[in-house]
C-alpha positions in Angstrom: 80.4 167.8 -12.7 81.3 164.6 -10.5 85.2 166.1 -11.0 84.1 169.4 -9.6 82.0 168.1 -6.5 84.8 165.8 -5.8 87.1 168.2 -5.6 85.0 170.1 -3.7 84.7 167.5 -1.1 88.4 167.0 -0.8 89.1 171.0 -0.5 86.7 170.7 2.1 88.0 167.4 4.1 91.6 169.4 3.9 90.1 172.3 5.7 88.3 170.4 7.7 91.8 168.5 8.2 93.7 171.5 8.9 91.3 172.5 12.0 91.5 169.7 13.8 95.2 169.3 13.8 95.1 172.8 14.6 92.6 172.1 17.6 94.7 168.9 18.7 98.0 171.4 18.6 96.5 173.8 21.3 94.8 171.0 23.3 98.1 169.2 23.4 99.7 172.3 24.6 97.2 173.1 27.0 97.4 169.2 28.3 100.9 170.0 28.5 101.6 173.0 30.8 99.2 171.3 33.0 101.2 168.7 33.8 104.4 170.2 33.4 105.9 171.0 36.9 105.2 174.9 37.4 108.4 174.6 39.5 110.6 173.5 37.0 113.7 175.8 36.2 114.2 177.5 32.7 117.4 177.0 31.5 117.9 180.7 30.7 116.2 182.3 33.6 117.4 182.3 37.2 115.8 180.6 40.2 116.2 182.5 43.7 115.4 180.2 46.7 114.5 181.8 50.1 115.4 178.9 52.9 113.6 180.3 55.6 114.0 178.6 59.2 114.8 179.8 63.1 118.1 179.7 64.7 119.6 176.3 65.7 117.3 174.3 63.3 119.2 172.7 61.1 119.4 175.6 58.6 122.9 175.7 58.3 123.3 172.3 57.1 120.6 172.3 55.0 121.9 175.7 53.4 125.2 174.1 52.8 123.5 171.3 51.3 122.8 173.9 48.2 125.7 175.4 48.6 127.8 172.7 47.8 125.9 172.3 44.3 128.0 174.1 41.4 125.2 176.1 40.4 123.9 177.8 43.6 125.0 181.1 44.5 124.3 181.0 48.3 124.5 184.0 50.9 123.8 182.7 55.0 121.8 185.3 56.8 122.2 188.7 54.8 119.8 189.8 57.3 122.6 189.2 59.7 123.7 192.9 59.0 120.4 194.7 59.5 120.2 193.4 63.2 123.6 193.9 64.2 122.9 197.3 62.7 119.8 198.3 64.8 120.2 196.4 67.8 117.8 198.9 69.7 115.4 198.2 67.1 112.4 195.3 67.4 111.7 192.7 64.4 108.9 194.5 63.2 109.9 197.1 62.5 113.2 195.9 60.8 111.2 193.5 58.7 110.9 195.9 55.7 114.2 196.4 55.8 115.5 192.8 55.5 113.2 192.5 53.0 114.6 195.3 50.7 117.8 193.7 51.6 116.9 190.4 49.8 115.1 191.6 47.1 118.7 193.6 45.7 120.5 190.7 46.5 118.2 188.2 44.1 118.8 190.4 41.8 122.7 190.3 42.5 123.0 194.2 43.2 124.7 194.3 46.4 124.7 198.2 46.8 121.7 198.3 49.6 124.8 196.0 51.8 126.7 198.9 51.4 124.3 200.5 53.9 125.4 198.0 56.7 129.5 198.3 55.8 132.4 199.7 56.5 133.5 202.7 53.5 135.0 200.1 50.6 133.2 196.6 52.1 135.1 193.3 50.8 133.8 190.0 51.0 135.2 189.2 54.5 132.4 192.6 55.8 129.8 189.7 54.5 128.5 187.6 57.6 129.9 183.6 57.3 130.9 184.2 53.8 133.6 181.9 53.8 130.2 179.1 54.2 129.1 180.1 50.4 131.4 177.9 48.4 130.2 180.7 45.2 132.5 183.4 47.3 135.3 181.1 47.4 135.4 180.2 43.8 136.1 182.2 40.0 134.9 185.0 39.9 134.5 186.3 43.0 137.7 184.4 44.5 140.5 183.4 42.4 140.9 179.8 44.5 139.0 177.2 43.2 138.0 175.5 46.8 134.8 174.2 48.8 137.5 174.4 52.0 136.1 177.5 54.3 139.5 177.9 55.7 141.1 178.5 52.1 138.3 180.3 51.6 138.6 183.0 53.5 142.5 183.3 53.4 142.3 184.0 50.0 139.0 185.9 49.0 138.3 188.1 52.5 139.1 191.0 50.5 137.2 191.1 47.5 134.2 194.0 47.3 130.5 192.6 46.9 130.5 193.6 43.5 132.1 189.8 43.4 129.2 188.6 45.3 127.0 190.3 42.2 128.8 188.7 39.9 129.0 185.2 41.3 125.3 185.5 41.9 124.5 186.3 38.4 126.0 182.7 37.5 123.8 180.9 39.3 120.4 179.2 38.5 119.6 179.2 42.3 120.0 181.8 44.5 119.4 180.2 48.1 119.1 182.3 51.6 118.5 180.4 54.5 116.9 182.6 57.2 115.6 182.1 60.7 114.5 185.7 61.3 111.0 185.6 59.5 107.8 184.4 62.0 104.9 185.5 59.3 104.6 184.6 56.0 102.9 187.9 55.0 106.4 190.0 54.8 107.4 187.7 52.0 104.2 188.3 50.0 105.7 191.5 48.1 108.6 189.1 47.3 106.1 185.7 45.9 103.9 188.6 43.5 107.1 189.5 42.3 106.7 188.4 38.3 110.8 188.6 38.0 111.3 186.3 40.9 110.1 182.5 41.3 110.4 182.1 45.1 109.9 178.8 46.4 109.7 179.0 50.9 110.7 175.4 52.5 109.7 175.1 55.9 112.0 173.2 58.6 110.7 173.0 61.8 112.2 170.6 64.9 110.9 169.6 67.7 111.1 172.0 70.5 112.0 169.4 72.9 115.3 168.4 71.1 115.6 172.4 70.6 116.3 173.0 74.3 118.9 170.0 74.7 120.4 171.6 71.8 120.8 174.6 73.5 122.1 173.3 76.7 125.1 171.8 75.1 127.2 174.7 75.4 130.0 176.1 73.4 130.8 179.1 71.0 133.7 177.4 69.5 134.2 177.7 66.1 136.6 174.4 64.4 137.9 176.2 61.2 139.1 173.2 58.5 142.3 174.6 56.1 140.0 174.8 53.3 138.0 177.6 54.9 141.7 179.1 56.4 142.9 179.2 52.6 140.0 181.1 51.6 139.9 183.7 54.3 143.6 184.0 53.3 143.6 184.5 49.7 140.0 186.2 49.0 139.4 188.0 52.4 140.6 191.9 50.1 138.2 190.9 47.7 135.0 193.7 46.8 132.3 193.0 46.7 131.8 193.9 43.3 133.5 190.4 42.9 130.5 188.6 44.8 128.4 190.6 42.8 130.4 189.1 39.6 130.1 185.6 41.3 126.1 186.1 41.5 125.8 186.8 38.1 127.6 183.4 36.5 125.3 181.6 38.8 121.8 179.8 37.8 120.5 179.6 41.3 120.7 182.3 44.2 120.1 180.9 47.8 119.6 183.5 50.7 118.9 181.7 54.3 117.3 183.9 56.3 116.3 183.3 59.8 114.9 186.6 60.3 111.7 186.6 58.7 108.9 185.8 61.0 106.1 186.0 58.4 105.6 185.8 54.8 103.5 189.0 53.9 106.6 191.4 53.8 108.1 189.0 50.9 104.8 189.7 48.6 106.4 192.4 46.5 109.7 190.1 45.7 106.9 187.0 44.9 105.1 189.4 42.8 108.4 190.9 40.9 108.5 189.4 37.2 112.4 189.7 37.4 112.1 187.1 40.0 111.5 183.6 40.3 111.4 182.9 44.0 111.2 179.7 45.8 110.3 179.3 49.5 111.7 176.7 51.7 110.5 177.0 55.0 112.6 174.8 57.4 111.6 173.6 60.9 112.2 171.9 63.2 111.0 170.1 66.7 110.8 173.4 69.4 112.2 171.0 72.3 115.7 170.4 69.8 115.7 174.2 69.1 115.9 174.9 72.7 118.5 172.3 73.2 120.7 173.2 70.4 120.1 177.1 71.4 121.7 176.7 74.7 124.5 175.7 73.4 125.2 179.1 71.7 122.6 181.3 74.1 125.7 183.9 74.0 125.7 184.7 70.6 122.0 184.7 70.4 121.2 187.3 72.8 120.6 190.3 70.7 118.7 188.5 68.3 116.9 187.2 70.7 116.2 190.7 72.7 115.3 191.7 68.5 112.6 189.0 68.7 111.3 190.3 72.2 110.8 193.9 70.8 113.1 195.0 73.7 111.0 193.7 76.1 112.4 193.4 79.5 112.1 189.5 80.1 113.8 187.7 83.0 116.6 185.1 82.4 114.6 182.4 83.6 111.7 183.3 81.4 113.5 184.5 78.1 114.3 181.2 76.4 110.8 180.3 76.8 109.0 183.6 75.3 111.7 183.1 72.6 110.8 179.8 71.5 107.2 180.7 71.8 107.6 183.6 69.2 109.5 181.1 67.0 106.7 178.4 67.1 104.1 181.4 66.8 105.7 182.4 63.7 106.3 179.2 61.9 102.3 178.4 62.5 101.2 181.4 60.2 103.9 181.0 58.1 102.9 177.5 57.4 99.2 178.4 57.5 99.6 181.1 54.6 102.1 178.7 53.1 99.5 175.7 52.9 96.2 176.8 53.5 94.4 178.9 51.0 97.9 180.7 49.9 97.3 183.9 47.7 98.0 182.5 43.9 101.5 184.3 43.4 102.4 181.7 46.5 101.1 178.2 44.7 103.6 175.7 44.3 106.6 178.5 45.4 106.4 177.2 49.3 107.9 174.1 50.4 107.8 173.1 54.3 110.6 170.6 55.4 111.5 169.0 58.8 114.5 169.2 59.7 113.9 165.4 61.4 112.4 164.2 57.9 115.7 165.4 56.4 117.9 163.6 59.1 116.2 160.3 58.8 115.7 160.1 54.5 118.4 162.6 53.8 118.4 161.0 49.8 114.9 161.2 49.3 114.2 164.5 51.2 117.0 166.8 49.7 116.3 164.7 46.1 112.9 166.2 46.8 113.4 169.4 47.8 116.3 169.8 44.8 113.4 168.9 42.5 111.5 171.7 44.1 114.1 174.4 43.2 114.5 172.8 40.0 118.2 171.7 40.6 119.9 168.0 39.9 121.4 166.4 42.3 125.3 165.4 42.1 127.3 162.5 42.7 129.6 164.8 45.0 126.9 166.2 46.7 125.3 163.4 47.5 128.9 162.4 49.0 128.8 164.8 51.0 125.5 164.9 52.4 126.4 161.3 53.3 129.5 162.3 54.9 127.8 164.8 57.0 124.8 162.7 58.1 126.6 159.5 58.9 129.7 161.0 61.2 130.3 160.4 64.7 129.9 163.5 66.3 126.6 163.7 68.8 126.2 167.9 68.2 127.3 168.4 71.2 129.5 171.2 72.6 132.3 171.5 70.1 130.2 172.1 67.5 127.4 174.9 68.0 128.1 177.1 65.5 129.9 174.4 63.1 128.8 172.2 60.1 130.6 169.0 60.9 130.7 165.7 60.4 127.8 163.9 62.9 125.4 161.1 63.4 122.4 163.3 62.3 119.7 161.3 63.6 121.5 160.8 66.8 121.5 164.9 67.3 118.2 165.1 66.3 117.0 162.9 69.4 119.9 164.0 71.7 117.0 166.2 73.5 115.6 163.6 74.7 118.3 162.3 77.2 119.4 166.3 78.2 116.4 168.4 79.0 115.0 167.9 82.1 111.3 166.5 82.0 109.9 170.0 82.9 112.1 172.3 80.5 110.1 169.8 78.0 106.4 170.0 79.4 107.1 174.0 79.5 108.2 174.3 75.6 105.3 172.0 74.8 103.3 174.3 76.5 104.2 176.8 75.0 104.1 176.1 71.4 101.1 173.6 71.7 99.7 175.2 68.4 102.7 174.5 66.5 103.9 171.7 67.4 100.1 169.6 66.8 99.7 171.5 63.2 103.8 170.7 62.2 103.7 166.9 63.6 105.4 166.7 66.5 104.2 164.6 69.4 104.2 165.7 72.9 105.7 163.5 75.8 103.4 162.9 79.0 106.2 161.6 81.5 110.1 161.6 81.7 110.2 157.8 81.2 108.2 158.5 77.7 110.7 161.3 76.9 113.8 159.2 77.0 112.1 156.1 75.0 114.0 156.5 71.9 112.1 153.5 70.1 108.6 156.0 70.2 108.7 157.9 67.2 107.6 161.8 67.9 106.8 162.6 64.6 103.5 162.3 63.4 103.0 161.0 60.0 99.6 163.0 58.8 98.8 166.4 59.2 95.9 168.4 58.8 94.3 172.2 58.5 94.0 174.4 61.3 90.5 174.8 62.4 89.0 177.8 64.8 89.0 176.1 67.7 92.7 174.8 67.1 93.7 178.4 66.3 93.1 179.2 69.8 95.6 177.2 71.6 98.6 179.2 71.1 
């Protein structure tokens, strides 16, 4: 009898056993996805990465910064086509269609291009390809080379089917973009369940923007490596870049033509997606500086952003940049403040001054974001692009060269005339209190370089803020 019972008690303490390891089991895994970064990238699942910004903001760099890492597939302003395409046509109403654009070319299908191309498109038909260092490499180009000049010499002919498969390849597909000014037309792309779209932000201040545009020039420096390219690859199809996309972990589109995130919903909602937003900005003032230094080349974007509105010369810069800042305010606001929950933890705002100052710990940050690793060569890089002696003047408008980055992000200060600065201030207020950047109150403030313009806290937008843009 006290065999039985005791028996009985140790069946029961085994059951009783079992349970609770069971129980601990699921709490443990419960405790774990909690903590695990909901950004982090699956090894067997690609990443797509919109970098979203405005012209002359520091995009390019920042886009090269991802594509210089081995497993980024990374197209510069797809979007680039649809405008040049319609240029009788107003941002709205091309928003859809950029859109569409992006979400084929996450998913490496590069047919919808086909729509802005030539009959038979190669990879030289794609805008600044030879800048994606995925275009110039196996398979979409048979050179092995970051150099653009090589580049394009030997890859401008293959189709975008090269682009698709280079894509593919890629954890990380990155677009930079400065063509969005609303969240809300990325919304279709963050419910996307097949995409994980993370938005950084980079915003400048629109004081250095205007110096930035007043240093003129629309040269373009070409180094051999980008001349080889062009050379060897510039026949390539695009069925090629479409090759290249697929062998990729990572695709990267930067888009500057988004100017909110709601039309980007249905590619955040897709469950073949995994999108990542990183919304780039940068100080309104350096925007306009930086602008003027390429105004030529922006002019039908900029009649784009105007909806064909007939502005005057003197007054067009100005309603430009006041679009721009009126955009990256409700992106930022849907990005931050009560986002819908396909959109947690897949935005990311950056300043492009932030990045300038800490380049290590911002891009470290922002790789970690997109769930990439950072590289001894590209962090050689990044150093050799921060730390050069160029001042981002003239020679280099539509360039990534070597320059003192923290230098060119100030260089505003010393170019635009005291009222060119109190009238962008004026006119992007809103934005410019919400995104951090101080406003000067006299000329002699303006060109104190020791004062620091960027504010260090931020904080949510309340009713009677909303109201001063």
């Amino acid at each position: 009898m006290a065999v039985g019972l005791r028996c009985r008690v140790n069946f029961n303490t085994m059951i009783a056993l079992v349970i609770l390891q069971g129980a601990a089991v699921v709490l443990f895994y419960d405790w774990y996805v909690r903590i695990s970064p909901r950004h982090s990238a699956s090894p067997d699942r690609k990443v797509h990465v919109l970098l979203l910004s405005s012209w002359r903001s520091g995009s390019s760099f920042l886009g090269q910064v991802f594509s210089q890492h081995p497993s980024v597939f990374y197209l510069m302003e797809p979007a680039w086509h649809v405008w040049t395409g319609n240029p009788n046509s107003g941002a709205g109403a091309l928003r859809v269609a950029v859109r569409d654009l992006l979400w084929s070319l996450y998913k490496c299908d590069f047919s919808l291009m086909n729509s802005y191309q030539p009959e038979n498109p190669s990879l030289s038909n794609l805008f600044m390809w030879t800048q994606s260092r995925a275009l110039c490499s196996p398979p979409a180009c048979p050179v092995k080379s970051a150099n653009e000049s090589h580049c394009r010499q030997m890859c401008h002919s293959r189709t975008l089917k090269k682009a698709e498969e280079s894509c593919q390849t890629h954890t990380h597909v990155v677009l930079k973009e400065t063509r969005f000014f609303e969240l809300e037309s990325l919304y279709p792309l963050l419910q996307d369940p097949n995409l994980d779209l993370r938005v950084v932000h980079l915003v400048r201040d629109p004081r250095a923007v205007i110096r930035s545009r007043e240093a003129s020039a629309y040269l373009l420096n070409r180094d051999t490596n980008e001349s080889h390219c062009r050379q060897m690859c510039h026949s390539r199809t695009l069925k090629k870049a479409e090759e290249s996309c697929q062998t990729h972990t990572h695709v990267v589109l930067k888009e500057t033509r988004f100017f909110e995130l709601e039309s980007l919903y249905p590619l955040l909602q897709d469950p073949n997606l995994d999108l990542r937003v990183v919304h780039l900005v940068r100080d309104p003032r350096a925007v306009i500086r930086s602008r003027e230094a390429s105004a030529y080349g922006l002019n039908t974007g900029s009649t784009i952003v105007l909806e064909q509105r007939n502005v005057s010369a003197a007054e067009r810069q100005y309603e430009v940049i006041q679009e721009v800042c009126r955009s990256h305010l409700n992106i930022y606001e849907r990005g931050i403040f009560n986002p819908p929950p396909f959109l947690e933890d897949r935005y990311k705002l950056v300043r492009y001054e932030d990045v300038v100052r800490n380049p290590t710990t911002e891009l470290n940050d922002i790789y970690e974001f997109v769930g990439l690793q950072m590289t001894s060569e590209v962090e050689e890089w990044i150093h050799k692009m921060t730390h050069g002696k160029g001042n981002g003047g003239s020679n280099g408008a539509f360039q990534i060269t070597s320059r003192n980055a923290t230098e060119v992000s100030q260089a505003w200060r010393t170019v635009l005339q005291h009222d060119t600065v109190k009238r962008i201030q004026k006119v992007c207020k809103g934005a410019m209190l919400l995104l951090g950047y101080r406003t000067v109150d006299s000329e002699e403030e303006q060109k104190r370089l020791d004062i620091d313009l960027r504010a260090k806290t931020w904080f949510p937008p309340t009713k009677a803020f909303r109201g001063v843009l």
